[in-house]
N, C-alpha and C positions, 0 to 999 in steps of 0.2 A: 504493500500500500504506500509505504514514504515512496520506495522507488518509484512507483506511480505518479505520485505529487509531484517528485524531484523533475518526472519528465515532463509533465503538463507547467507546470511553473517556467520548464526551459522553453518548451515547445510557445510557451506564450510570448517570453523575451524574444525567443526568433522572430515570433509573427509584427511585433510593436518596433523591434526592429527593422521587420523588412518593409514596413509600413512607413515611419518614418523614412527609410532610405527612399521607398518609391514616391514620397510625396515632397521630397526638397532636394535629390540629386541633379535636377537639369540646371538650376540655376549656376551652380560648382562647375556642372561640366562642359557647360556653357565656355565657350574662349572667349575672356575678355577684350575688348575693344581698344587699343589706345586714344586716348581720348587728343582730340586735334591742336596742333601746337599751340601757344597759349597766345594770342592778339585780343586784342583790347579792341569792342564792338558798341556803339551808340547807336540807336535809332529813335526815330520821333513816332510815334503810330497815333492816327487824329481817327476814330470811329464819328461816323454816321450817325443821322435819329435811328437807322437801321442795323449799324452794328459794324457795319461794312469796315475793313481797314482800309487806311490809304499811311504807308509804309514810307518813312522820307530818310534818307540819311546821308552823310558825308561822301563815301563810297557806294559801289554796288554790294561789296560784301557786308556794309553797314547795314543795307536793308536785308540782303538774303537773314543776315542773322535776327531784323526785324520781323522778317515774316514767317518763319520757324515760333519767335514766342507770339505773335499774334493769332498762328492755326491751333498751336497748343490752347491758347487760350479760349478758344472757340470747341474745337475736336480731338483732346490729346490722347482722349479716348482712343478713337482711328488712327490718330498718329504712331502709337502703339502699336496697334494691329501691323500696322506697315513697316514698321521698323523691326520687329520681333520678322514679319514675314524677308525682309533683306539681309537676316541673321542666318535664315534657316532654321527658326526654334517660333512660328507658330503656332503649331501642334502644341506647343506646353500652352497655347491661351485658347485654342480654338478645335481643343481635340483630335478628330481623325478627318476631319475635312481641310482640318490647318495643314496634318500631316501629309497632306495630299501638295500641298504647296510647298514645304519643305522638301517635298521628293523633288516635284519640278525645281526647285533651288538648285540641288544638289544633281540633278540630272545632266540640266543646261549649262551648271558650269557659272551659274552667274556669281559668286564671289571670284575663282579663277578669272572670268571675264575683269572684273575691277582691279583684280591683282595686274592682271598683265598691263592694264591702258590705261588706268589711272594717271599714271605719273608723267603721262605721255600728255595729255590735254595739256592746252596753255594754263599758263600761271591765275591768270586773271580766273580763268573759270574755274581751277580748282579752288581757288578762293573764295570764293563762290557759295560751293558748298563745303568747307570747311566751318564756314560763319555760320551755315544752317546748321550745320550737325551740332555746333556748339549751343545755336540757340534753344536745338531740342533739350542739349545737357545740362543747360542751365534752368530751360524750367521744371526739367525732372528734379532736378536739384533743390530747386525752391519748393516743390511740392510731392514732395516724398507721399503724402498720402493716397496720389492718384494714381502711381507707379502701381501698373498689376504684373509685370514681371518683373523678379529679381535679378538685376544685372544685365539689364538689356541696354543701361547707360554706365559707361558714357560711349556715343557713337564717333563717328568720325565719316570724311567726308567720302572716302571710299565702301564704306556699311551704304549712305546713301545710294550711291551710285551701281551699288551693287543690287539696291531695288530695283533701279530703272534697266539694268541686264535683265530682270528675271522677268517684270512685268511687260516689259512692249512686244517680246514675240507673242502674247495671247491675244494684242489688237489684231491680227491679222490670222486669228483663229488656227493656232500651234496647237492649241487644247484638242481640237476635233481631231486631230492627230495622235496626240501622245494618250489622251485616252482613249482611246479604242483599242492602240497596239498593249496599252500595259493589261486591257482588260482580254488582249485576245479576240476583239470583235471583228467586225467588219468595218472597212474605212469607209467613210462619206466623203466624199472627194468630189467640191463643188467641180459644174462644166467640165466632166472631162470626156473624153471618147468612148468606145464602147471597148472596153476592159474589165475580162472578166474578174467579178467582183466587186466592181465601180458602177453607181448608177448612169442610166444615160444622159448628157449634158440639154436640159429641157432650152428651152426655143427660150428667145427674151423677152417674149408678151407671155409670159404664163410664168413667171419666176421672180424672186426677188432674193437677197440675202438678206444673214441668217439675226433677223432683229428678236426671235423670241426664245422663250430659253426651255430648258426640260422640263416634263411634267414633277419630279423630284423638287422642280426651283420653283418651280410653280405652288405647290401645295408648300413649303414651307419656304420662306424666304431669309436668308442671312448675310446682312450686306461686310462681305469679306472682302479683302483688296483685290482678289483676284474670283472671277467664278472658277467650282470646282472643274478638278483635270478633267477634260472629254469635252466641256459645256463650250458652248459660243462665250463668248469674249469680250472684255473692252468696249468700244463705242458701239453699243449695241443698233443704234439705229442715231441717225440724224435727219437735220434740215437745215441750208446754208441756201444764200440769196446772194446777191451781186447785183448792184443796177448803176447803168451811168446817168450822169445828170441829163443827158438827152431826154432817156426812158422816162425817167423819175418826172421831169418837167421843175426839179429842184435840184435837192441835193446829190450826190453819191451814197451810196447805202448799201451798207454792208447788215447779214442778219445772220445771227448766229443761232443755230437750234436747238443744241447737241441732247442724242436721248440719251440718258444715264441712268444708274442707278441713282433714287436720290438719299442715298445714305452709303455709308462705308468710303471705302478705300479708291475707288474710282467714280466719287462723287464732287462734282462741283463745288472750287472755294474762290469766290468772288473777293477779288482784293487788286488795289491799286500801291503801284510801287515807282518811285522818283530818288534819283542819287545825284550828287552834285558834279558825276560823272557820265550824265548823259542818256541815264537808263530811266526813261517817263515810259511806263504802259500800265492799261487796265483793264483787267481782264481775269481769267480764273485758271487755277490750275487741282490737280488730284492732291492729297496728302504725301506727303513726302520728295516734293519738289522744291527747288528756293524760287522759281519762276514763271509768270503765267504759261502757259499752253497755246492759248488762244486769246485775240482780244483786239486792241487797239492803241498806238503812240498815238501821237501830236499828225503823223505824218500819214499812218497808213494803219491797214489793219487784217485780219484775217481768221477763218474759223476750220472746223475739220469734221467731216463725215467717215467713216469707218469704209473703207472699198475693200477689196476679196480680191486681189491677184493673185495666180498660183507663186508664189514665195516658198514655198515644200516640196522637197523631194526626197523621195522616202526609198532606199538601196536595200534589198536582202542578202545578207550575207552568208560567204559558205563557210563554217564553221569547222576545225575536224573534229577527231572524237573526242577531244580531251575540254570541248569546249572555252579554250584557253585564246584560239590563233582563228584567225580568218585570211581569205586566199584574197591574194593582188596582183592581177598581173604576174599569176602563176608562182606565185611566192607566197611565204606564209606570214604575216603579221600578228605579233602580240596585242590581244584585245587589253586593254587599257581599262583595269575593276581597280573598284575601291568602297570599301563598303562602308558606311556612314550610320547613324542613330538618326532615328525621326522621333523625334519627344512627341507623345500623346496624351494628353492629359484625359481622364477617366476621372469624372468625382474631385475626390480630394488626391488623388496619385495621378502621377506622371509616371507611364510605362515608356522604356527606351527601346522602342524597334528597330530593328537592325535590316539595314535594305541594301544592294549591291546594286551601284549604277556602273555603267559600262561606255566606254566612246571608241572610236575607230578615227581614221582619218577625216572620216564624213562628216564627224559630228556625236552627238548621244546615240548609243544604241540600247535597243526593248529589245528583251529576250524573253516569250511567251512562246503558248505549244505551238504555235505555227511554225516558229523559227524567230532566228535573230535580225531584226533590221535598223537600219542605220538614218540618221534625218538630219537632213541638211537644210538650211531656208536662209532667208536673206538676211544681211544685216547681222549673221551669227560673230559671235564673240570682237563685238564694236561698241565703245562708249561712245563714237563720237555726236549722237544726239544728244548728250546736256551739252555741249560746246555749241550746238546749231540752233537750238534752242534759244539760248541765250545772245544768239548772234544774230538771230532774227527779231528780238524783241528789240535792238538797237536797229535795225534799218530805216531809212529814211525816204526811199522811193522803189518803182519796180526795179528798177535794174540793181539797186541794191541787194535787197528781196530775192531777187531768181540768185543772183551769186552764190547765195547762202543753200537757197534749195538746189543748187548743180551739186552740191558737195553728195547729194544722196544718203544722208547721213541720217535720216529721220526716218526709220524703214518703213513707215506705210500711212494712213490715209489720204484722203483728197483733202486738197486746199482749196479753200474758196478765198479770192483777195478781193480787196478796193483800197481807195489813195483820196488825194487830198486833189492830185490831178486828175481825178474821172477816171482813171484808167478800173478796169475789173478785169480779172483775172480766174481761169480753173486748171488748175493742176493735180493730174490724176499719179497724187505722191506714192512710188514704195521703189522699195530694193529690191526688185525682182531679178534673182537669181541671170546670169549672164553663159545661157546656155550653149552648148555647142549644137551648131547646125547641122546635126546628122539625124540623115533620112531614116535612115535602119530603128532609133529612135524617137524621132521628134514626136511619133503621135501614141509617145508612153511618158511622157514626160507627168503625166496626171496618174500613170499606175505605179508599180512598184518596179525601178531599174535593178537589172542584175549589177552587185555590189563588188563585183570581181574588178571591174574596170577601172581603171583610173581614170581615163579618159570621158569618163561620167562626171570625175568628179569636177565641179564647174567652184572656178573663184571669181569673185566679183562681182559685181552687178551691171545692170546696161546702163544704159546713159544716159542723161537727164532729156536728151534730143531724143530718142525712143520712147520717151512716155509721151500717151493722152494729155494735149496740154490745149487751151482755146485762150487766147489774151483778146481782150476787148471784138467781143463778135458783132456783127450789123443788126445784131438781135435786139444789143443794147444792157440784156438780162445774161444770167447764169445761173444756173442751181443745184444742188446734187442730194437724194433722199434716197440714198444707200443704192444708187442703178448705174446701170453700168454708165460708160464716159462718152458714150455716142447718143443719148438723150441729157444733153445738157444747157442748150441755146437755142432750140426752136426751131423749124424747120428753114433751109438756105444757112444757117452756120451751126449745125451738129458737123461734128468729125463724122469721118467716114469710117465705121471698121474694117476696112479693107485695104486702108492704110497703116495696116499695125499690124505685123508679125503673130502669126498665132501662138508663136512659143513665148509669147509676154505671158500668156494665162489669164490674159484683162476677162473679167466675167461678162457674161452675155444675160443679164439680169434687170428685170423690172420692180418696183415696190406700189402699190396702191395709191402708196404718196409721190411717187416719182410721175404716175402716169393722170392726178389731178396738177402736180403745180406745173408739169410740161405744159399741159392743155389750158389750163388758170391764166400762167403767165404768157401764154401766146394768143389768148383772147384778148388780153387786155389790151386796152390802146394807150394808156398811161400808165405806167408801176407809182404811183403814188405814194403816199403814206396810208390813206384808206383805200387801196386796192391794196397793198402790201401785206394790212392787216385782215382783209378780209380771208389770202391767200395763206397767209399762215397759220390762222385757225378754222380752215376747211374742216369740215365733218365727214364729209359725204366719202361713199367708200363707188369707185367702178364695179360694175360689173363683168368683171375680165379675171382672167388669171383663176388663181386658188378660191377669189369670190364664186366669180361665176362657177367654177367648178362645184361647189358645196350647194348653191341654188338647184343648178340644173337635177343636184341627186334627191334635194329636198324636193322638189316638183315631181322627182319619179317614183317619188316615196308612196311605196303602198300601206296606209295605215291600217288596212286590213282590218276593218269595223273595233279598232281599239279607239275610245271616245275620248281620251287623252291625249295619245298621239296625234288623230283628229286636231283636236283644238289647238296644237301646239305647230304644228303642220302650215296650218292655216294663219294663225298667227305669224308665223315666219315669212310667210308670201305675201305678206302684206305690207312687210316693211320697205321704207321711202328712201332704205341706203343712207341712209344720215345717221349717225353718234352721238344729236344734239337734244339727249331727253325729250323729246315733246312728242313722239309718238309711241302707241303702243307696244311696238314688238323693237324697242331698240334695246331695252335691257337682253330678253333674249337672244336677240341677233349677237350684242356684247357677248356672251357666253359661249355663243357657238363658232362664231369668227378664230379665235384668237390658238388654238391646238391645230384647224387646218392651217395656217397661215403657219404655223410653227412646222407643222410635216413640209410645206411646201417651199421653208424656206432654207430647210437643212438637209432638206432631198433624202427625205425617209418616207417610205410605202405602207407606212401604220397611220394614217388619217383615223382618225376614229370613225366609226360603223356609222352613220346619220343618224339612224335608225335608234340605234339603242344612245348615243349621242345626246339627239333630240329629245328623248324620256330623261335622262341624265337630269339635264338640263333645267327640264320642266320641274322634276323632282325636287331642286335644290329651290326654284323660285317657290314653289307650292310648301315648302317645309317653311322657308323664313320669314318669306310675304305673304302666303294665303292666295296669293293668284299666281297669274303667269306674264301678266302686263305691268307690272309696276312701273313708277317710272325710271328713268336708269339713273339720274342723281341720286337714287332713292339706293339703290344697289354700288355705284363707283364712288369710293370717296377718297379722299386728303386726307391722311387722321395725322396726326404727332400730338402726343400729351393730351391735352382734353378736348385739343380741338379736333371738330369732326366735318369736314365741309362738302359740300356734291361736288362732282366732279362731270367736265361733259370731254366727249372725244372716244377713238377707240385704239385697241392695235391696227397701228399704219394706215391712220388717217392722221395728215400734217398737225392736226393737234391732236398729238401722242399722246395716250393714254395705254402704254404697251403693256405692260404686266403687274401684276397684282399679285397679293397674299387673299386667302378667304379666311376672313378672321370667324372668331365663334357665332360672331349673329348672321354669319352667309354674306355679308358683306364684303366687298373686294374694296382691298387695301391697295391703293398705288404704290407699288417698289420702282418703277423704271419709266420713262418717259419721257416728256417735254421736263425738262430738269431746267439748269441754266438758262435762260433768253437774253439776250443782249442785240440789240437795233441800235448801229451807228448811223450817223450821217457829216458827209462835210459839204459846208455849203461851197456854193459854187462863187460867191465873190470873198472867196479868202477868208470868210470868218472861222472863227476855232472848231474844232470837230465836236460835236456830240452825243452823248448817247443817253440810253435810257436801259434799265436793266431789271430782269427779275429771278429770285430764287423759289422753288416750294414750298421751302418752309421759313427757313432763315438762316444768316450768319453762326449763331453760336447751333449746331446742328444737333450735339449730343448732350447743351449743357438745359435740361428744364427749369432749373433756375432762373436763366435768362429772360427776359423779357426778347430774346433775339434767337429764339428755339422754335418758335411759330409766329413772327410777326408778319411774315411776304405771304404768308394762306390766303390770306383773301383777294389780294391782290394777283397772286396765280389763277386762283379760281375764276377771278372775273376779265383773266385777259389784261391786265392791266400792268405799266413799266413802272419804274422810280427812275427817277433822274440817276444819273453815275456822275459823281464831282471827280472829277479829271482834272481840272487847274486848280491850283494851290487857293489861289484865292475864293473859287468857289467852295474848296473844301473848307478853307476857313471861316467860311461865311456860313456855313450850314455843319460846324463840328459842333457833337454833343459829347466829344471825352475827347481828352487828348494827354498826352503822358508818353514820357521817355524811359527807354527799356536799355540797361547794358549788361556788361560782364563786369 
């Protein structure tokens, strides 16, 4: 019996032991950061009645390190999230779907990536972000109690930099690739030929890309810096304008649309930044940048939609039997393992999983039961997007401007520009791979090449004269809502697809929003300010494409004397194709739109049944509402904190309402959508540029506290901008805080 006691007394130490060890070892094992050489940073931050920064200081790196403690102070929340994600130690904040990001870390190489070209960028820009990492250190420093991981400070400017390796290959949808191969599936491989295994490349009026997300993202929403591995990606869906003062019959007008998530890590942060070296611009950028993305100087301005070029290519490799070597050019090469921890946190433990990533000459390679393959894409193992970045936010005209986009540096989406001089501008941006022009190949470039070759293996990218570009068309307009680069100015100045090399991979793709503001803006006879706005929040959805497809099957619907399906049937046939609540059947129509539109824009053959679909459907209205007509404000809302507001638009009508959470009372919760809006103009006799701007919810995003956590609600809901103070003195004239932040 003692011996009994003596073992259960031990067997218990073991367990409080092993307990303790699994709930506080990541942080230990964690490699600390050195934290960035020590400079001495001042900045002035003047907020807004809205909240807004506007970032002033001596230098650029004066403000970079201002607006580091200005996001903190608004989202240090998500700043977290993002920083933890550029470590590789996610998974200790975000479980097994963080660990999914830490694998991609460690797959891609993106700390390696920051090791190697870090120190390569100029002085000035790693300055840059050395001042940001600092300002994240210092206000973890100041507030020890918001800190949720142990030891994730202090950062430095290559941790940052090291986010921006891991996150921009998902803008150009990497994920649709890396998961499927890690899961073993089958790839979806937008536009490509007929390759067995590969859907077929659908026609460009029946298609669009891929703005919706999984049914997994769908039923539970969690705004992570990245979606998980396999999911669509990044700029989920956009809307970008361009109009010359001709058009306009005023100004130049530039309109920014971009859909996002509006919360997490790839959510919009509105902020304005001024140094006494030259750097005026305002505009927004994601967490963990020191520099807007998009926006507008004094001088000129520009926005970005998400495009889909093939940028991937995917090599199988022949392995021998030791699993160790792969063949090259009839030789054998050492496959390149290393195996790594992905901290997962479970409850109150953190479990250390142990994963083995592998690369080749190509690139990262998956090794699943099919076999081992290797992935190559553009822009791999290159920082030089924070230098281009930041070298675009100083330009001061077009020919400036293109300089900066020749470098190719920014691996992917479309630019939309405008100036101070009328000129407007579409560049269809990416690093599309710089392939060899052989026959025996060229029309596998979209399947899977044999990985023996070297002479597959392609470096570089083409050249800025090879891409989709239109500068000032006779159109007068531009626009782009995620379709391809050959509807973009109206009929007499679209590009020609037949002028562009099929081995670019430029997609052959329409969106419901592409194919109203084509049609919108070429009916108009003026781009106005009130035709502008009337275009930008269109409801109305065509009936073409993936609509008309779901129509034609609901009209062949045999309801077969069920008095339910009946009414719901009917119902559906009724509706007027608008997303603007005021008739019967647009709530419905909202619920059934939105899963085809997700098959049809990720080139998957699971559409849901109509049939059982449209019961679905009816179901969910009849449990929460009692009918099946309610109105759809009644069903789509705005929620953050108490506030609860209607909402009009759907997925991929120009006012985006793309994706939702169904919260417990059946109610759909906006996650993604019209996010950011910002409308410039510069007038036409020299005066100052202006803009107006608005956010979802508000500046301070994560803090309820704030009076600045839902203050833009209503002003989203109803369509409505706020001025953006851009010149100093405007900002001083309308600041409600202002206060200096240093080291």
């Amino acid at each position: 019996m003692k011996w009994f006691k003596r073992s259960a007394a031990t067997l218990l130490v073991l367990l409080i032991t092993g307990f303790i060890g699994l709930a506080t070892w990541e942080p230990f094992f964690a490699t600390s950061a050195e934290a960035p050489e020590k400079n001495q940073y001042s900045a002035e931050i003047i907020r807004d009645e809205f909240g807004v920064p506007k970032i002033y200081g001596k230098t650029d790196a004066d403000v970079a390190f201002g607006v580091a403690i200005a996001q903190a102070e608004d989202d240090f929340f998500t700043l977290q999230d993002v920083a933890a994600m550029s470590r590789g130690r996610y998974g200790a904040i975000a479980g097994e779907e963080g660990a999914q990001f830490d694998f991609a870390y460690h797959l891609l190489d993106a700390r390696g990536t920051a090791d190697r070209h870090y120190d390569a960028l100029p002085a000035d820009t790693r300055a840059l972000f050395e001042a940001y990492a600092t300002g994240l250190n210092q206000y973890a420093a100041d507030n020890p109690g918001e800190v949720k991981l142990a030891n994730l400070f202090p950062m430095n400017g290559k941790d940052v930099a090291a986010g921006f390796a891991l996150r921009q290959p998902f803008f150009f949808g990497l994920g649709n690739v890396i998961g499927p191969l890690v899961a073993g599936e089958e790839l979806r491989r937008e536009f490509g030929p007929d390759i067995p295994g590969f859907p077929r490349a659908p026609g460009p009026s029946n298609d669009a890309p891929g703005e919706a997300q999984t049914e997994s993202e769908q039923a539970s929403y969690r705004p992570h810096p990245l979606p998980a591995a396999g999911d669509d990606a990044g700029l989920l869906g956009s809307n970008a304008f361009a109009v010359t003062p001709d058009k306009s019959g005023g100004p130049t007008t530039l309109i920014s649309n971009s859909h996002q998530p509006l919360r997490g890590g790839v959510a919009w942060y509105e902020l304005t930044v001024e140094s006494e070296e030259g750097w005026h611009f305002t505009g927004a950028n994601f967490p963990g940048s020191p520099f807007p993305f998009l926006g507008h100087n004094r001088h000129l301005g520009w926005t970005n939609t998400v495009n889909r070029p093939d940028m991937t290519d995917i090599y199988e490799l022949t392995l021998d039997e030791s699993g160790t070597r792969y063949e090259l050019d009839g030789e054998w090469r050492d496959l390149e393992s290393q195996t790594v921890t992905l901290p997962v946190k479970l409850g109150p433990i953190t479990l250390p999983v142990r994963r083995t990533v592998h690369r080749s000459v190509h690139g990262p390679v998956i090794i699943n039961n099919k076999g081992a393959f290797a992935i190559r894409y553009g822009a791999m193992d290159s920082l030089d997007q924070l230098d281009a970045y930041y070298r675009l936010n100083k330009t001061t005209d077009l020919e400036e401007w293109q300089t900066q986009m020749e470098r190719m540096d920014i691996p992917s989406t479309n630019f939309i520009y405008a100036d101070k001089a009328g000129n407007i501008a579409y560049v269809y941006n990416a690093a599309i791979p710089d392939r060899p022009e052989l026959d025996e190949v060229e029309a596998n470039w979209r399947g899977v090449l044999p990985g023996n070759r070297s002479d597959l293996i392609w470096e570089g990218t083409v050249s800025y004269e090879e891409l989709p570009k239109l500068i000032n068309p006779a159109s007068g307009w531009l626009y782009n809502s995620n379709n391809e680069p050959f509807t973009a100015a109206g009929a007499g100045s679209d590009l020609d697809p037949a002028d562009f090399s099929p081995v670019l991979g430029v997609e052959r793709k329409q969106t419901n929003r592409s194919r109203r503001a084509w049609m919108l803006l070429s009916e108009a006879g003026v781009l106005d300010r009130e035709n502008l706005e009337r275009i930008k929040y269109d409801v109305t959805y065509e009936r073409a494409g993936y609509v008309a497809d779901l129509w034609d099957a609901v009209e062949a619907l045999d309801p077969a004397g069920d008095a339910g399906l009946t009414e719901a049937r009917d119902l559906l046939l009724s509706w007027d194709f608008t997303a603007d609540s005021e008739g019967p059947a647009d709530a419905l129509a909202l619920l059934m739109i939105r899963e085809y539109m997700s098959a049809e824009y990720q080139n998957k053959n699971d559409a849901p049944d109509p049939r059982e679909f449209l019961l679905e459907k009816r179901a969910h209205l009849m449990e929460h509402f009692g009918r099946i007509d309610p109105p759809m404000s009644e069903l789509l809302r705005l929620r953050q904190g108490d506030v609860d507001l209607p909402l009009d638009g759907g997925s991929d009508t120009l006012r985006a309402s793309t994706t939702w959470q169904v919260d417990n009372d059946g109610r759909l919760s906006l996650v993604h959508g019209d996010s950011f809006i910002q409308w410039v103009e510069w007038p036409t006799d020299g005066g100052r540029v202006f803009s107006r701007s608005v956010q979802p919810f508000g500046a301070a995003i994560t803090r309820p506290d704030s009076p600045h956590y839902t203050d833009q609600m209503q002003l989203f809901v109803d369509h409505q901008l706020k001025p953006v103070y851009f010149w100093r003195d405007d900002v001083i004239a309308n600041a409600a805080r202002r206060y200096t932040v240093s080291n």
